[in-house]
Every structure is written in structure tokens, then in C-alpha cells.
N, C-alpha and C positions, 0 to 999 in steps of 0.2 A: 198268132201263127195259124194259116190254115190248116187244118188236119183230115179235110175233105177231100177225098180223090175221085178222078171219074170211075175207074174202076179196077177190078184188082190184079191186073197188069201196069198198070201204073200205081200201084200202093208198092207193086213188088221192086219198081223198076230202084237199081241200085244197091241193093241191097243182097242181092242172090250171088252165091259165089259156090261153087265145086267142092265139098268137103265141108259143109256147113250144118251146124246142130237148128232143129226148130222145134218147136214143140205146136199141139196141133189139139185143140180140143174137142171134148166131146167122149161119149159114153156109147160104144158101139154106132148107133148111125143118126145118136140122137145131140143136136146141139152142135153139128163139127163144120168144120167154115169150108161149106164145102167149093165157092168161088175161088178162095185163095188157093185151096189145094189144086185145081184145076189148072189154072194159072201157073202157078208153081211145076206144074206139068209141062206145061207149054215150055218156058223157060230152056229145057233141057238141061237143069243143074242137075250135078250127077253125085256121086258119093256122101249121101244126105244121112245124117245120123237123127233119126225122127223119134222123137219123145211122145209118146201117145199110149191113153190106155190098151190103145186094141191098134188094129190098121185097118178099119172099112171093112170091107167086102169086096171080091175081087173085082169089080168095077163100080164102085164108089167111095170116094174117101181115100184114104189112104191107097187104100188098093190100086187106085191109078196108079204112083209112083212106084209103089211093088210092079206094075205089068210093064213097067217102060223101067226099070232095074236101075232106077236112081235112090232108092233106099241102099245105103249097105249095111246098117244097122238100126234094129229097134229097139227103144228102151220102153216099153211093157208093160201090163199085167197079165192081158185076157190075149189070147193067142189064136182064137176059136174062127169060126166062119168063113174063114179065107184061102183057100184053096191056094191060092197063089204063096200065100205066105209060106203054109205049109212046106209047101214043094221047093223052095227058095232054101229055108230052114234046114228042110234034111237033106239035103245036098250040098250043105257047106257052101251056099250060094250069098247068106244073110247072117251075119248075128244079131242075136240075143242078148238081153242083159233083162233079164226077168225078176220082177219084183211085184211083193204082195200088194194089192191093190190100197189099201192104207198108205204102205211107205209109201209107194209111188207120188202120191199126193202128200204125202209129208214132205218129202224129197224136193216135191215143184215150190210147196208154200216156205219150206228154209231157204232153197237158194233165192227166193224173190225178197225174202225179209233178210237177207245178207248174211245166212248163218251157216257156217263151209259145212256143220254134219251134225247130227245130231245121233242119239244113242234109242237103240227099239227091241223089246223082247222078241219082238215077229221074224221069225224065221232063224231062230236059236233052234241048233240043233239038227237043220236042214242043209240040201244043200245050197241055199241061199244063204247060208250064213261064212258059205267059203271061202277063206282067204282074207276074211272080215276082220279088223279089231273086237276081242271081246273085253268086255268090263263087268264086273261085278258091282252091284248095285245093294246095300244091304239083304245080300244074300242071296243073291238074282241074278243071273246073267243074262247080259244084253251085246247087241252088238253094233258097230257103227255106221250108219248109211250117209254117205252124202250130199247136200246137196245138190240142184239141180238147176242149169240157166241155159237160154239158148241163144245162138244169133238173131234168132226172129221168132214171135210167139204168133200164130194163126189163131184167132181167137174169133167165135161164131156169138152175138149177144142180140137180143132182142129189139132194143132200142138203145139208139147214141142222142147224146146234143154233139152242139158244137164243138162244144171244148174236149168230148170224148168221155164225159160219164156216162156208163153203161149201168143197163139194164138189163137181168136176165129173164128168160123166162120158164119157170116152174122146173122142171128135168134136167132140160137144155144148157143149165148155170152148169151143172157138175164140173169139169177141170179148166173151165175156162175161165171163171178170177184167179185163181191160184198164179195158172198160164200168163194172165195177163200183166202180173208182178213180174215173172220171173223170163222175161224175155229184154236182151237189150234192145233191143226195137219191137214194139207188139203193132199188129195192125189186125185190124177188127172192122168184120161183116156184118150188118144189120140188116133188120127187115124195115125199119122209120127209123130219119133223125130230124129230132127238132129242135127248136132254136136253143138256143141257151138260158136256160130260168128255167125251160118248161119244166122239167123234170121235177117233183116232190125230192127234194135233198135226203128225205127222211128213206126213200126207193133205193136210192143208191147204193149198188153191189158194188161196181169198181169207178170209185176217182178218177176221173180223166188226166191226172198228173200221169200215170203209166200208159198212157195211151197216145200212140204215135202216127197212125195213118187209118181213118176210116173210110168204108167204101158201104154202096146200097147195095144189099145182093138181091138176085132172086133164086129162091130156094125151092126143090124138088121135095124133101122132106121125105125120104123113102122111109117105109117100117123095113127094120132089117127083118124081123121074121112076125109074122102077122100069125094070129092063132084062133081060131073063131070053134063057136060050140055048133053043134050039131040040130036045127030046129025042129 
């Protein structure tokens, strides 16, 4: 099966529908597919429930979908930098489903490994823990988070082969193996893909068994906030 696309309007094509969960990787503005999301703009799908640590910046990432108001919910950690967000947020424009940066990622690697929830001291006691199952654990109390799957996982990795093993690189890996498990169709951006073999087996972060449509991006690579010393 080819799993090579010209590019990521046609990775997307069929698959986008009005009311759809994705997840979207990447750590602030590093590592995040940012073609797909583009793309995914273009689209005009609308009422998108987006799984992602953060949402971009208001004009990169995420934050495109926040500025054209096809997000209608994000599930979260880091809520920071986005102006757009903000303003969406406190005006009962956007929901929240806010979760500690740990679960969150607990959350993406249970539902990709098929596991409906699993039990976390994190956020006992808060009010992340409202409305939650709790259980006692020899002596502990814990509470229940669920897992986490999407319709489409956006996933940003370094290099692909053929068949879709990916490689990450150094930062840039953060939510996007996890992502890449736990989407029923994942399609994945690269900067090189090569043939199949080439890859050291032993490099291999995600199995191209979870991996459904790759495209070649070219990447802007912005620093979300750049910090320099004084010479």
C-alpha cells in the first residue's frame, strides 16, 4: 500500500468532517505538523475538538484554527501565549478540558494502547479532580482519567521510509509517538523519506504499522519565544 501523498491536502482529503476529534503534536511550537494544520485550515471543517498540549500562537499552529473559530474545544495542558485563545476562553466562546501535563500524555499513550482509563494521584484534591472517580489505593487516593483517541492524529517526525517508520528528532518527538498510536487514522509530515531498509531498526520510535498517510513538508521552524544574553 502506498502511504505516500503529494501533499497535505490530499493526505487530508476524506477524511475531515464537521465535529471531529484530532490530536495535533508538538510542545509549544516545537515539533507540530505545522502543513497539516494549515491545510486543515483551508478545509474549513468547523467544530473541531483539538487535543494538543498548548494551541500555537496566534498565528502559527493551532492558533490558525483558533483565528478562523473552527476549534470549539481544547483538551490541554499549557494554555499560555495565545492571545486568541485567551479571548475565545473568557468569553464562553471555546471550551477547556484542562489537564496536567503528565496525564495528558498518559491519557494519549492509554487510549492508543487500548486502555479506556487508567487511575493518577495528579490532581487529587484540585479542581481537576471534579466530578472524577476516586479510589483508594493502599491508603492513597487516586483518581480516574480516561483515555484518549482521535479521528485523525497530525503528527510532525523527522524522517519516514516507505512503509511509515518514523523517526524523531531530539525535542521535536515529545507528543507525537504517543499521538501517533492513538489516532484512528494518523498522517505524518517529514522533512526526508527514504526507501525502505534504510532506517537502523534499532532508531525506530514509531512502527509504521500506526502510520497511515505521509507527506514531505517544508517547515518554517519558528522559536516561539527566542531569549538572548546581553554581550
Amino acid at each position: 500500500m502506498n502511504k505516500i501523498y503529494p501533499d497535505a491536502a490530499a493526505a487530508l482529503d476524506g477524511l475531515v468532517f464537521d465535529g471531529m476529534t484530532i490530536m495535533a503534536g508538538g510542545f509549544g511550537l516545537c515539533g507540530i505538523p505545522e502543513n497539516l494544520i494549515k491545510a486543515l485550515r483551508d478545509t474549513g471543517t468547523g467544530n473541531i475538538t483539538a487535543i494538543s498540549n498548548n494551541a500555537g500562537v496566534d498565528d502559527f499552529g493551532l492558533g490558525l484554527l483558533l483565528q478562523t473559530r473552527q476549534i470549539k474545544k481544547m483538551v490541554s495542558s499549557y494554555v499560555g501565549e495565545n492571545a486568541t485563545f485567551e479571548r475565545q476562553y473568557l468569553n464562553g466562546e471555546l471550551e477547556l478540558e484542562f489537564n496536567p501535563q503528565g496525564t495528558l500524555a498518559e491519557r494519549i499513550r492509554a487510549g492508543g494502547a487500548g486502555i479506556p482509563g487508567f487511575y493518577t494521584k495528579t490532581g487529587v484534591g484540585t479542581l481537576i479532580a471534579e466530578g472524577k472517580e476516586h479510589k483508594d489505593f493502599n491508603g492513597e487516593t487516586y483518581i480516574m482519567e480516561t483515555g484518549l483517541v482521535a479521528d485523525v492524529s497530525l503528527v510532525k517526525a523527522w524522517k519516514a521510509d516507505k512503509e511509515g517508520n518514523l523517526i524523531y528528532r531530539k525535542t521535536a518527538r515529545n507528543f507525537n509517538p504517543m499521538m501517533a498510536t492513538a489516532g484512528k487514522t494518523t498522517l505524518v509530515e517529514v522533512e526526508e523519506i527514504v526507501e525502505t531498509g534504510e532506517l537502523d531498526p534499532d532508531h525506530i520510535h514509531t512502527p509504521g504499522i500506526f502510520v497511515d498517510r505521509i507527506i514531505l513538508g517544508t517547515f518554517e521552524k519558528r522559536i516561539e519565544k527566542r531569549t538572548t544574553r546581553a554581550a
